[in-house]
C-alpha positions as CSV (number, residue, x, y, z in Angstrom):
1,X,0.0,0.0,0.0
2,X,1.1,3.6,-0.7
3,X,1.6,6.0,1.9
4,X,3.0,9.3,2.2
5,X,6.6,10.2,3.0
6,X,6.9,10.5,6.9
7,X,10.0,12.7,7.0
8,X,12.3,14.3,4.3
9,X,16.1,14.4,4.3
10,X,17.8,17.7,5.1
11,X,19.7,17.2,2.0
12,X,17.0,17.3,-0.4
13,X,14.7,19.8,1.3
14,X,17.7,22.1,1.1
15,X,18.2,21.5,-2.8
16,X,14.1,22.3,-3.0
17,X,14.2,25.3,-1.6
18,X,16.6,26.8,-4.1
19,X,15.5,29.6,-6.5
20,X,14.3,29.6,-10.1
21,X,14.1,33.1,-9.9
22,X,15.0,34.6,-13.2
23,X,14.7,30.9,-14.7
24,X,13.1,30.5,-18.5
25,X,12.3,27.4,-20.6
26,X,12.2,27.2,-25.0
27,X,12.4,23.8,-26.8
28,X,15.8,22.9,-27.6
29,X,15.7,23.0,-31.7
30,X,15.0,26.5,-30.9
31,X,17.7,29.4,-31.6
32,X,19.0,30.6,-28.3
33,X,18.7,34.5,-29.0
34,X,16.2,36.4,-32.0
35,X,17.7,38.8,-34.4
36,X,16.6,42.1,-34.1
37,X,14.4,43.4,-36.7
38,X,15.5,45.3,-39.8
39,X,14.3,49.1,-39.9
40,X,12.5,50.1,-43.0
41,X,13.2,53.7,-44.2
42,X,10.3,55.9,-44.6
43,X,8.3,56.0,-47.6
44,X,8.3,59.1,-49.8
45,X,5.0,60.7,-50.7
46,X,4.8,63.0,-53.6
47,X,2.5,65.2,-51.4
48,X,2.2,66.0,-47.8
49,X,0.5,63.7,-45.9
50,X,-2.6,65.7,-44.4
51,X,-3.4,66.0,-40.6
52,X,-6.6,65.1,-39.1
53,X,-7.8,67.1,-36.1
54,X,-9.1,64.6,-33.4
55,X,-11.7,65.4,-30.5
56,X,-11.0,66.3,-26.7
57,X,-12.0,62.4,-25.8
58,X,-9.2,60.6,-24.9
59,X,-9.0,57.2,-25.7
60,X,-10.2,54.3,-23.5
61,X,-7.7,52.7,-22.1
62,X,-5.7,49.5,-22.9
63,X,-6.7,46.7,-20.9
64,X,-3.7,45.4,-18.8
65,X,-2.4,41.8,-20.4
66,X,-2.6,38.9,-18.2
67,X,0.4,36.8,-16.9
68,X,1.1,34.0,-19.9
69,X,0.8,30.5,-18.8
70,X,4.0,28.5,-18.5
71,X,5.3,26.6,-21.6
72,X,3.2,23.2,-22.6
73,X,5.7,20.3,-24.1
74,X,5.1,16.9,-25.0
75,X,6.8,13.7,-23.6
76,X,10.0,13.6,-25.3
77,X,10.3,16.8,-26.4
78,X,13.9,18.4,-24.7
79,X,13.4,21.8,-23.1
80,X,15.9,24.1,-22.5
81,X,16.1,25.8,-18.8
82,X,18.1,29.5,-18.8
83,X,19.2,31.3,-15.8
84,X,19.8,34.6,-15.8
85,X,20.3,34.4,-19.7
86,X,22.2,31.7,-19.8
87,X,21.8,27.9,-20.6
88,X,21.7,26.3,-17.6
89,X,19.8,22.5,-18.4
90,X,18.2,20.5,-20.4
91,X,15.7,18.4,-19.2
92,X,13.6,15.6,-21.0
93,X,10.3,13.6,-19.4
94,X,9.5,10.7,-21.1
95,X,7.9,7.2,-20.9
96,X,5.3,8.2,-19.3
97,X,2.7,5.2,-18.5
98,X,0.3,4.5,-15.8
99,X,0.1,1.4,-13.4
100,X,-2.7,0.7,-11.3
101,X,0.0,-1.3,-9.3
102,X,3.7,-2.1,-8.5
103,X,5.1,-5.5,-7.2
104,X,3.4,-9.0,-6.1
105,X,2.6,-10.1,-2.9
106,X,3.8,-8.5,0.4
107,X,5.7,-5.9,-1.6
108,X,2.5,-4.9,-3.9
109,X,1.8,-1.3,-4.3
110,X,-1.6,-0.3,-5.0
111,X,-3.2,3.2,-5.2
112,X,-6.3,4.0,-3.5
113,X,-9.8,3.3,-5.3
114,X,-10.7,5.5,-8.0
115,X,-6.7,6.6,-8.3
116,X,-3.8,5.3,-10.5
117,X,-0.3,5.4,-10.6
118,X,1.3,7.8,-13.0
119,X,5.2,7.4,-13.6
120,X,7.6,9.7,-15.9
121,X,11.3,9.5,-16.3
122,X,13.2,12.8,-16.5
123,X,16.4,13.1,-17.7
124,X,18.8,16.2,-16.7
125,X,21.4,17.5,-18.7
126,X,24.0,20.1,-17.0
127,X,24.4,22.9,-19.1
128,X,26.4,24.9,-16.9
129,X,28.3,24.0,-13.8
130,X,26.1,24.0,-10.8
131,X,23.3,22.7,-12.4
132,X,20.8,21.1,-9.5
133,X,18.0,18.2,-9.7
134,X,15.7,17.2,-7.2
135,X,12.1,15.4,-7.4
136,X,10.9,18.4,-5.6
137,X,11.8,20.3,-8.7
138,X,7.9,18.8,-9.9
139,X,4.2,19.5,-8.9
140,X,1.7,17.9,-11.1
141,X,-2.1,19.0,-11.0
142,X,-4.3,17.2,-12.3
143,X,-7.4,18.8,-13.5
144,X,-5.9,22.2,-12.0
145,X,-6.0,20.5,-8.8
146,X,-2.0,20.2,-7.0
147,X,-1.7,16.6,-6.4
148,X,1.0,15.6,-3.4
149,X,4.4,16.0,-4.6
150,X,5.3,12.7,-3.0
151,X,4.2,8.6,-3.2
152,X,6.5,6.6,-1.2
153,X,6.7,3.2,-2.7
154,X,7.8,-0.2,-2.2
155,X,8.4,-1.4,-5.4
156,X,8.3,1.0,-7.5
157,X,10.3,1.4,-10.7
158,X,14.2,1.9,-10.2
159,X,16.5,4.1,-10.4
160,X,13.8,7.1,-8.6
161,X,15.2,10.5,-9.2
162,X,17.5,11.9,-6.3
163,X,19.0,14.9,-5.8
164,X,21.9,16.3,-6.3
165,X,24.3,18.9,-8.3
166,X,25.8,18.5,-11.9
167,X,29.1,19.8,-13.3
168,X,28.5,20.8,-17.1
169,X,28.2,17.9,-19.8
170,X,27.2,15.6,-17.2
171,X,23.7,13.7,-16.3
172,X,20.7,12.5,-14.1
173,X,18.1,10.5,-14.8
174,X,15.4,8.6,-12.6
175,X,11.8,8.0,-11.8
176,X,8.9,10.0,-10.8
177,X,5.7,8.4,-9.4
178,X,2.4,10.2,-8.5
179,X,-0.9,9.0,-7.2
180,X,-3.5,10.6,-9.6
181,X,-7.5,10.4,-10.2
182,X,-8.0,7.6,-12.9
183,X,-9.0,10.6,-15.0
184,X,-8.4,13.7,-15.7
185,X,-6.0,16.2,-18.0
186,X,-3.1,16.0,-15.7
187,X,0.8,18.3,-16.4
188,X,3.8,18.0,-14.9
189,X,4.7,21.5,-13.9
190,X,9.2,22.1,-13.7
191,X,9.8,25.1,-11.3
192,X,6.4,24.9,-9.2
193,X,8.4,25.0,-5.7
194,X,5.5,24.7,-2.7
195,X,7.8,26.2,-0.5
196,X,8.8,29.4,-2.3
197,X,5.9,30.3,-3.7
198,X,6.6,30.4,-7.5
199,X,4.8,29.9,-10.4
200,X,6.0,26.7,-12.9
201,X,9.0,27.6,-15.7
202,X,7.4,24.8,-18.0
203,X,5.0,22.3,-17.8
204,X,4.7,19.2,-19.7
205,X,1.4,17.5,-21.0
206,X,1.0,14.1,-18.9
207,X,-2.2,12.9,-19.6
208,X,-4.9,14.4,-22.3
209,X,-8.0,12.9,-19.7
């Protein structure tokens, strides 16, 4: 049976609890910077153009944009992290499955009714020397609902994802597990730290419903 996490090591909460402040995400075939634009010179009008008096109304005003929602990838698809500006990793989720159990006998693992196991493997890719990974790196919501960041299991698929830090050109890779509705539109969301507060860099599509 599943249960949740009695205590967390000091190690790991302290690799949660830093930053992504100033952190972006773009797919990786994408060019790092944009060129700017080409100016166009002024057309030339045989005649002057002629001016059009306007009324005392001013003009109503221009409705305030609201934030844009993190980046949506697909399984497989390798996204690019910055940090301040700079490639920092790369980070790939993939094989993502669901099991409505783990193991045999006294070892099985099974979700509660009406919930399923959902497991994605995410691969890190040190970009820049520093680079951290951590499973608390990852909220998933299913159905816009936050879903706990933590299923301890028994036998559950190895290696799980630790934590640690990466020197550039080097690499982590393990398993995530969540305990999810059986239905439901559910993202992985990179950068969604519970204890700081912060909104997700990138999310990445789990389940359509």
């Amino acid at each position: 049976m599943s249960k949740p996490a009695s205590t967390l090591s000091a190690f790991a909460l302290a690799v949660a609890l830093i930053g992504c402040a100033g952190q972006d995400a773009r797919p990786a075939d994408s060019a790092a910077t944009t060129s700017e634009p080409t100016p166009t010179a002024p057309s030339e009008s045989a005649e002057p153009t002629p001016t059009v008096a306007t009324s005392a109304t001013p003009a109503p005003p221009t409705p305030q944009p609201s934030p844009s929602a993190p980046a949506l990838f697909r399984p497989g698809e390798r996204v690019i992290v910055t940090r301040g500006g700079a490639d920092y990793l790369e980070i790939t989720v993939s094989k993502v499955a669901t099991k409505s159990r783990y193991g045999s006998g006294y070892t099985v693992d099974k979700p509660k009714p009406g919930n399923v196991y959902l497991e994605a493997y995410v691969t890190y890719v040190a970009l820049a020397d520093g680079a951290t990974y951590n499973p608390f790196d990852w909220q998933v919501f299913c159905n816009d609902t936050a879903i706990d960041n933590f299923t301890f299991l028994l036998s559950g698929p190895e290696p799980a994802l630790g934590s640690g830090t990466l020197p550039k050109g080097r690499k982590a890779a393990g398993w995530l597990v969540y305990e999810v509705p059986a239905k439901g539109r559910c993202v992985l969301s990179y950068g969604a730290n519970a204890f700081l507060g912060e909104g997700a860099v990138f999310e990445v599509l789990l389940r359509e419903s």
